[in-house]
N, C-alpha and C positions, 0 to 999 in steps of 0.2 A: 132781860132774861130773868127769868123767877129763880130764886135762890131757894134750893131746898135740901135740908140739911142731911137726910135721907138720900141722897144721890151717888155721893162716895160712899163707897167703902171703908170704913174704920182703918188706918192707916196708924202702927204701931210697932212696936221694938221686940224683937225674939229673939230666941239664942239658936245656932242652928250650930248638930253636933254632926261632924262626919265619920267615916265608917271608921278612922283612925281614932276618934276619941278628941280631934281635936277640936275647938269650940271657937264660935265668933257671934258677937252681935250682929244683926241688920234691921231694916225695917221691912214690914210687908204687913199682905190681909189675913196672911194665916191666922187661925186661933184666936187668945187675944191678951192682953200686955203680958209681957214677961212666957209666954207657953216655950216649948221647946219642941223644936222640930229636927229628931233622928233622921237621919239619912240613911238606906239602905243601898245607892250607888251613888257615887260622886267622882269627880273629875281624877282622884285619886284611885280608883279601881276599878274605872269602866274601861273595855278597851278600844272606844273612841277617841280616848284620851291618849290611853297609854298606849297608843300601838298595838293592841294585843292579835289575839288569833286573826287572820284576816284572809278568807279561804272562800272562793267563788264555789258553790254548791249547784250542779246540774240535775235542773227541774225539768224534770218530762223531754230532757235532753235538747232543750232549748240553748244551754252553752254548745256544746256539742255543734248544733247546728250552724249556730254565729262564727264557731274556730271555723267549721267545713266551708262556709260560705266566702269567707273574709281572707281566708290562710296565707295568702301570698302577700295581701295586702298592706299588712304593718311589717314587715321585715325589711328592715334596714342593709 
């Protein structure tokens, strides 16, 4: 296999700061040595993470339809 050095991606050290301000090293292809990369959501204040609002929205009343169809069916 030919080796060519152009294949990878530059592979290097950043600081990544979270929405709280707090800070850590990793590596990655972002940027390049040393850059910093702000976050605007993170595990700290998304609410995938956090639990947060978590509310089924009826679209063209297609929930609607699924309760009407299904109703007897899951009840214990």
């Amino acid at each position: 296999m030919k080796k060519d050095p152009d294949l990878h991606p530059d592979y290097h050290q950043i600081k990544v700061v979270m929405t709280d301000g707090t800070e850590f090293m990793t590596y990655s292809t972002y940027g390049k040595e040393g850059d910093t990369l702000a976050l605007d959501i993170d595990p700290t204040t998304h609410p995938a993470w956090t639990g947060g609002d978590q509310r089924l929205t009826d679209r063209g009343g297609r929930l609607s339809k699924f309760n009407k169809r299904f109703e007897g069916l899951f009840k214990g």
